[in-house]
ZAZA-260340 format. One line per 4 residues: number of its first residue (from 1); for each residue x, z negated, y of N, C-alpha, C. Coordinates in nm, 4 decimals, decimal comma. Layout:
! ZAZA-260340
NUM	X/Z/Y/X/Z/Y/X/Z/Y  ...
***
This chain:
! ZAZA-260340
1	-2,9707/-3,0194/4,5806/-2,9790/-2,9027/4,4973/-2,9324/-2,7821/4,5795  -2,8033/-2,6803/4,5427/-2,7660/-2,5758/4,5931/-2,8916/-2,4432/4,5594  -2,8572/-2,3950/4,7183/-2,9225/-2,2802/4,6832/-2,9248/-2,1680/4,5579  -2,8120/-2,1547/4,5170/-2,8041/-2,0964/4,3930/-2,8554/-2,1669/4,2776
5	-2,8672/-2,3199/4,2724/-2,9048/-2,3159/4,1466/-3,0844/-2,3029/4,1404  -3,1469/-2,3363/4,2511/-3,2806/-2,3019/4,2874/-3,3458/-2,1587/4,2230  -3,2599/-2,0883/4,2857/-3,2441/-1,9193/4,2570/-3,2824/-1,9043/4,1416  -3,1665/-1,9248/4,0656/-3,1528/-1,9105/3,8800/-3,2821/-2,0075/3,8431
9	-3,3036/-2,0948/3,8806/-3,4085/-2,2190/3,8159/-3,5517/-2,1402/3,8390  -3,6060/-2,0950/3,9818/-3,7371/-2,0664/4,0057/-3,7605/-1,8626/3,9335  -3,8016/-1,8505/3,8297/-3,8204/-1,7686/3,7748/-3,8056/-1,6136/3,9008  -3,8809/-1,6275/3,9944/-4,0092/-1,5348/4,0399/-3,8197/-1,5187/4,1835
13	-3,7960/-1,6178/4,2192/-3,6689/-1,6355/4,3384/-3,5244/-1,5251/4,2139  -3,5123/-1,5897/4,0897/-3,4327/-1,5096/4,0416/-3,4342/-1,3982/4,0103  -3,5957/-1,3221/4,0277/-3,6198/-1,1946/3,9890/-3,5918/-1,0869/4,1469  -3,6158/-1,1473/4,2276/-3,6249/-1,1049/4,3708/-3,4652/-1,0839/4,3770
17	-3,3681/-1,2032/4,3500/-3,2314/-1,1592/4,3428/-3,1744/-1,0739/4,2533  -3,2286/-1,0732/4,1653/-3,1832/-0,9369/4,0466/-3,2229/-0,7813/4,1578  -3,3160/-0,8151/4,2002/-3,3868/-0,7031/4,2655/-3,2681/-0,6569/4,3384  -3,2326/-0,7481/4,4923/-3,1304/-0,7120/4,5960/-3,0367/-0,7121/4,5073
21	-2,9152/-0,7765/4,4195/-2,8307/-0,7539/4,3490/-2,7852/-0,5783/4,3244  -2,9026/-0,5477/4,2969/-2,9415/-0,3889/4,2044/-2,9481/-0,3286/4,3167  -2,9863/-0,3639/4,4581/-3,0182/-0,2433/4,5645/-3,1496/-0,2333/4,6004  -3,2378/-0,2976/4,5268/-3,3761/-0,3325/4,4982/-3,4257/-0,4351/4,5776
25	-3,5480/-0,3572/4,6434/-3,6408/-0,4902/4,6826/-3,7808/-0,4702/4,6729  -3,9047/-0,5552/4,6812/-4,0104/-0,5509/4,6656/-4,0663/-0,4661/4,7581  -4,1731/-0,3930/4,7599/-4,2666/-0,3323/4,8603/-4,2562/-0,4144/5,0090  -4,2250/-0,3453/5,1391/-4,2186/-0,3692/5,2483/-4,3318/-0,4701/5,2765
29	-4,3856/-0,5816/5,2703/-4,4701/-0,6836/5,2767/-4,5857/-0,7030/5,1407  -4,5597/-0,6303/5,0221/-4,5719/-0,5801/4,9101/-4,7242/-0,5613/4,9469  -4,7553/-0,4218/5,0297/-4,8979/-0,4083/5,0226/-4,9837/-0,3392/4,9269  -4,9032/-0,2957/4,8283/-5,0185/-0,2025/4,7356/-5,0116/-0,2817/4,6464
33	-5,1356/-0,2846/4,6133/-5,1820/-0,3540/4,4745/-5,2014/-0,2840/4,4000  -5,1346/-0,4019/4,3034/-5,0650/-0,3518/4,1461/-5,2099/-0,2885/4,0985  -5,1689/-0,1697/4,0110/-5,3420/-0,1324/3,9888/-5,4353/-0,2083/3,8612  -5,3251/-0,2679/3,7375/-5,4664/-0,3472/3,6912/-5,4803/-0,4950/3,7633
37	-5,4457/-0,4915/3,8706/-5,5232/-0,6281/3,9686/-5,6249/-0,5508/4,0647  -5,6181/-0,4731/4,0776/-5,6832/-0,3735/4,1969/-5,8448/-0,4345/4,2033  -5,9143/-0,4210/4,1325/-6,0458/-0,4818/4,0562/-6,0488/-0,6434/4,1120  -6,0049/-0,6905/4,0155/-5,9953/-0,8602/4,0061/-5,9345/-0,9034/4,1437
41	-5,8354/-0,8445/4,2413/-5,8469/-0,8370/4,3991/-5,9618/-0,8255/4,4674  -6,0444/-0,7444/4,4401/-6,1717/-0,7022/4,5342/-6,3153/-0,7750/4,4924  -6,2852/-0,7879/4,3638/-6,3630/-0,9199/4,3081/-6,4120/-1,0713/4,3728  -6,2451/-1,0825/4,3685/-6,2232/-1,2065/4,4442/-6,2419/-1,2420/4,5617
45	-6,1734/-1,1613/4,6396/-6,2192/-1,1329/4,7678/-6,3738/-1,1431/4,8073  -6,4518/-1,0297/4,7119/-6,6131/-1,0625/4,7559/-6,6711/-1,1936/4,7173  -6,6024/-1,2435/4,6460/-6,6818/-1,3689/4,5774/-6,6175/-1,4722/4,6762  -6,5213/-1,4738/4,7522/-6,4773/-1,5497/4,8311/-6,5842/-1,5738/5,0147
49	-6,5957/-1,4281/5,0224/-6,6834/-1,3903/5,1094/-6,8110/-1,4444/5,0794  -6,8675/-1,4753/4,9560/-7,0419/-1,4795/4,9619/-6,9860/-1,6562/4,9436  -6,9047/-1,7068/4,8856/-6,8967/-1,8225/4,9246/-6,8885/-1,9019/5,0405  -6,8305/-1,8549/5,1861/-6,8242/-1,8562/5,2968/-6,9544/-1,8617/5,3554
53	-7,0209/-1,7652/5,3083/-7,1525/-1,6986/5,3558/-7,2379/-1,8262/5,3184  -7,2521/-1,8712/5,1783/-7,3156/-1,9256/5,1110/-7,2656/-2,1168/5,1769  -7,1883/-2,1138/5,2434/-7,1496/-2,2394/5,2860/-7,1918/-2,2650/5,4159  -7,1807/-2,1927/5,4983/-7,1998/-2,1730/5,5863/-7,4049/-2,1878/5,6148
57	-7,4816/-2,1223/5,5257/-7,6029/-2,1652/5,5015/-7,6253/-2,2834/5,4283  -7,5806/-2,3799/5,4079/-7,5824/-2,4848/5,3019/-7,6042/-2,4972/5,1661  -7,5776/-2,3769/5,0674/-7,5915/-2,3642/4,9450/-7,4782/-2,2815/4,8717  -7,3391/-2,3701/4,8560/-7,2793/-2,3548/4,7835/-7,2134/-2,3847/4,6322
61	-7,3064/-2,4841/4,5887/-7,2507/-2,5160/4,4926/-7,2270/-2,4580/4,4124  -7,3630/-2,3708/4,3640/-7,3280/-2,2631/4,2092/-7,1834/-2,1765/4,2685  -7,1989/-2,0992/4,3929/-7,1128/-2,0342/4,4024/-6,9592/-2,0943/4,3626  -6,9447/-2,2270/4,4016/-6,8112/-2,2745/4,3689/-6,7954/-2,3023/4,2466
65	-6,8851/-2,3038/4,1816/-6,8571/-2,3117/4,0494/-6,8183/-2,1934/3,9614  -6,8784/-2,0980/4,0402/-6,7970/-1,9570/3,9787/-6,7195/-1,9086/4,0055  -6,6322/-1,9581/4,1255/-6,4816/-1,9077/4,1497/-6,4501/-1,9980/4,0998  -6,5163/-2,1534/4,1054/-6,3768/-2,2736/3,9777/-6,3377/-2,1468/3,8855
69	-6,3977/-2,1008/3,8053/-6,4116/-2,0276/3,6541/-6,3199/-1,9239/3,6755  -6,3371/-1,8580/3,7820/-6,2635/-1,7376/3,8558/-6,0876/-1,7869/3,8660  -6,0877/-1,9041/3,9037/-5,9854/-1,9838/3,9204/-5,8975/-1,9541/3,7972  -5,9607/-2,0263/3,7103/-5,9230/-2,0581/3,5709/-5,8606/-1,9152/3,5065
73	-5,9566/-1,8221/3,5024/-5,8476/-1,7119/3,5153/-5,8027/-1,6649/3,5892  -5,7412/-1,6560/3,6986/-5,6321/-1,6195/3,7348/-5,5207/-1,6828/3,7027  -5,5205/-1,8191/3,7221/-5,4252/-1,9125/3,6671/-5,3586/-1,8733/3,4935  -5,4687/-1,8324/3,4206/-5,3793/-1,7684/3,2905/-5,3730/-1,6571/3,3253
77	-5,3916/-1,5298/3,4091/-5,3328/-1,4229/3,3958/-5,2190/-1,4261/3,4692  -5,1580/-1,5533/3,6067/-5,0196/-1,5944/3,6162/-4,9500/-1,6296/3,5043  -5,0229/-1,7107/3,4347/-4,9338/-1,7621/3,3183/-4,8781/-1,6490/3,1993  -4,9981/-1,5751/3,1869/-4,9064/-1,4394/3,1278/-4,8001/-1,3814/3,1904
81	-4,8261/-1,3435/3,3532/-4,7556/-1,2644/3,4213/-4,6100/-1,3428/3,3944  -4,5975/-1,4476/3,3660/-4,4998/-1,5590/3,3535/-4,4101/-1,5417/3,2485  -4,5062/-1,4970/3,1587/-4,4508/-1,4713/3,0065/-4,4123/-1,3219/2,9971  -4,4632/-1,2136/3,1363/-4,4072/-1,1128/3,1162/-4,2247/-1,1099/3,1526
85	-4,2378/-1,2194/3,2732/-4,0938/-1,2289/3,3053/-4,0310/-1,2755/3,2402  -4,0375/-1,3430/3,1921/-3,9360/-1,4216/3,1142/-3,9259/-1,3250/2,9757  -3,9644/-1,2238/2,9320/-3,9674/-1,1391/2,8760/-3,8700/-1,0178/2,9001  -3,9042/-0,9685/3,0464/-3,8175/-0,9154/3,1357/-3,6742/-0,9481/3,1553
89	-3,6341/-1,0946/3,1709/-3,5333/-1,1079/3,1575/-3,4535/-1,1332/3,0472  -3,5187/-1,1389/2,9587/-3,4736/-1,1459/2,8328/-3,4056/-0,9971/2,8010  -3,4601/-0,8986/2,8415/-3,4607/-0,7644/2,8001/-3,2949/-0,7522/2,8670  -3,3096/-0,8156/3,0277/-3,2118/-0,7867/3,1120/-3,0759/-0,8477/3,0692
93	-3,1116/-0,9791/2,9786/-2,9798/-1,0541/2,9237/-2,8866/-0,9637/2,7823  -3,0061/-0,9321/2,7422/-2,9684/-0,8963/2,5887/-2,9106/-0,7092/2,6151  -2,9269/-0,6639/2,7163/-2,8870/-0,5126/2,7746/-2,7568/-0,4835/2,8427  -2,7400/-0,6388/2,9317/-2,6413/-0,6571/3,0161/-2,6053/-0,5099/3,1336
97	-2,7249/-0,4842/3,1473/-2,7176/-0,3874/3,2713/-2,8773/-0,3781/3,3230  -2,8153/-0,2898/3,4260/-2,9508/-0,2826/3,5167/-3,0002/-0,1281/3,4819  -3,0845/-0,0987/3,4063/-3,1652/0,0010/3,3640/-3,3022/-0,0010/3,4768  -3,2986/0,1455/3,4923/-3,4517/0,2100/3,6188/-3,5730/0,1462/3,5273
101	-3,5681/0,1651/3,4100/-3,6815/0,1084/3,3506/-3,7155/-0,0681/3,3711  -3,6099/-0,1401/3,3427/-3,6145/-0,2642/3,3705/-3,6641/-0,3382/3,5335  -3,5144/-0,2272/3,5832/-3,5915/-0,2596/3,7219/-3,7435/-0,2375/3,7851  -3,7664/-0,1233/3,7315/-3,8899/-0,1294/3,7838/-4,0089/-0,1806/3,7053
105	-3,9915/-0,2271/3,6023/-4,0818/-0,3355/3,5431/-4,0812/-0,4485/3,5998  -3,9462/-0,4943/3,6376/-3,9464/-0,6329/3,7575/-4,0110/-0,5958/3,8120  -4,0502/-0,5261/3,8830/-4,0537/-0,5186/4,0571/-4,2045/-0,5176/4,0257  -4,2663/-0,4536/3,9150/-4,4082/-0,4459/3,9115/-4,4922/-0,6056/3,8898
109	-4,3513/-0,6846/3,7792/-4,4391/-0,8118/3,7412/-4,4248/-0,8893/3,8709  -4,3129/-0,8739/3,9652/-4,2994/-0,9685/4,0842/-4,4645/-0,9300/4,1517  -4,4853/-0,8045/4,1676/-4,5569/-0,8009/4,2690/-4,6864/-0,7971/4,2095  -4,7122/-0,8358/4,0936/-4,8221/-0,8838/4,0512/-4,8404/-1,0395/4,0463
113	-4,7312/-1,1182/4,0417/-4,6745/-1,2645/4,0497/-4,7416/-1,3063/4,2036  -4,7306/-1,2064/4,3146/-4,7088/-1,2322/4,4326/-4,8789/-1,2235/4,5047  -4,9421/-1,1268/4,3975/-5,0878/-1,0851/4,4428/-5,1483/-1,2176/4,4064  -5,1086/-1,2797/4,2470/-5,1496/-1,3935/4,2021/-5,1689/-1,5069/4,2406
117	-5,0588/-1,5429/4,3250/-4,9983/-1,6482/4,3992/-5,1009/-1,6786/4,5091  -5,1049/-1,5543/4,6248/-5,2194/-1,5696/4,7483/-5,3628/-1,5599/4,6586  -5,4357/-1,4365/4,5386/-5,5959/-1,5107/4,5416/-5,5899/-1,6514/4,4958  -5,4940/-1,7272/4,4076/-5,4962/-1,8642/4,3721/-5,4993/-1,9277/4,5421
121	-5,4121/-1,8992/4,6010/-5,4191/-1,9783/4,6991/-5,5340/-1,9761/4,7854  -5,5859/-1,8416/4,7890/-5,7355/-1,8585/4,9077/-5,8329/-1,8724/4,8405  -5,8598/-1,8966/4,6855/-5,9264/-1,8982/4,5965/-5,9556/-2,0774/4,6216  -5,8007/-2,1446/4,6016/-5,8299/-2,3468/4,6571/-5,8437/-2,3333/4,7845
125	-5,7998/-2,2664/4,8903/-5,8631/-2,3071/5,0403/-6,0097/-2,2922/5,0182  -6,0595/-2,2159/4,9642/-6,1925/-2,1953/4,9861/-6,2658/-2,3253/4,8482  -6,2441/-2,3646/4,7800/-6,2985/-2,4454/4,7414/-6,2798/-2,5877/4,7428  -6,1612/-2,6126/4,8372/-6,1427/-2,7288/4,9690/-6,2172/-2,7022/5,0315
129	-6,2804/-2,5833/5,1023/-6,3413/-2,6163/5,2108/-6,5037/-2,6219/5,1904  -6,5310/-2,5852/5,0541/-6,6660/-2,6121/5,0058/-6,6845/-2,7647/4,9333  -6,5973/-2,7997/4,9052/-6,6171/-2,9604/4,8761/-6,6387/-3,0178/5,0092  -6,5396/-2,9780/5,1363/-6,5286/-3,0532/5,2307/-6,6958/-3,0449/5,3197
133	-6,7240/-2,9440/5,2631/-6,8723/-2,9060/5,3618/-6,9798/-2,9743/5,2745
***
């Protein structure tokens, strides 16, 4: 499989190239969070923390059961974020240019795509490592 067709195929890789294409790129290690994740970031985070906490003393189960749940949504608010892009590019096909508005609606759903991506991910390390304990 060529790199280009990867590109075009992985939604979130073709939005990043629309980005540089345009002159555009995401936030320098994209550190600000998007603000309606801002919340559901710090959320997570603490609930990740008292799970640690809570493992670490030998009583984690309830806790993992409420980031499973925690899980569960985030996973559909990717799946929206999913449906925002593909939305996005729809806008971008049917315009056939690169509009400030468009672009920077990309750049907002990428980097909400991208916040999504890591709590899902430390969201399963941490409930690997509470099964594993």
């Amino acid at each position: 499989m060529t790199r280009s067709y990867r590109t075009v195929r992985d939604p979130v890789s073709r939005g990043l190239y629309w980005l540089e294409l345009n002159g555009e790129k995401l936030a320098e290690n994209n550190k600000q969070v998007p603000p309606e994740l801002a919340e559901t970031v710090f959320e997570v985070q603490e609930q990740l923390a008292e799970l640690r906490e809570a493992r670490a003393a030998g009583g984690a189960d309830e806790l993992a059961e409420q980031i499973a749940e925690r899980r569960t949504e985030l996973q559909a608010s990717m799946s929206e974020a999913q449906k925002e892009l593909a939305r996005n590019f729809a806008r971008w096909d049917a315009e056939g240019n690169a509009s400030g508005e468009l672009t920077m609606e990309l750049k907002s759903i990428l980097s909400k795509i991208a916040y999504l991506r890591t709590l899902i991910r430390d969201v399963d390390r941490e409930l690997e490592a509470a099964k594993a304990a």
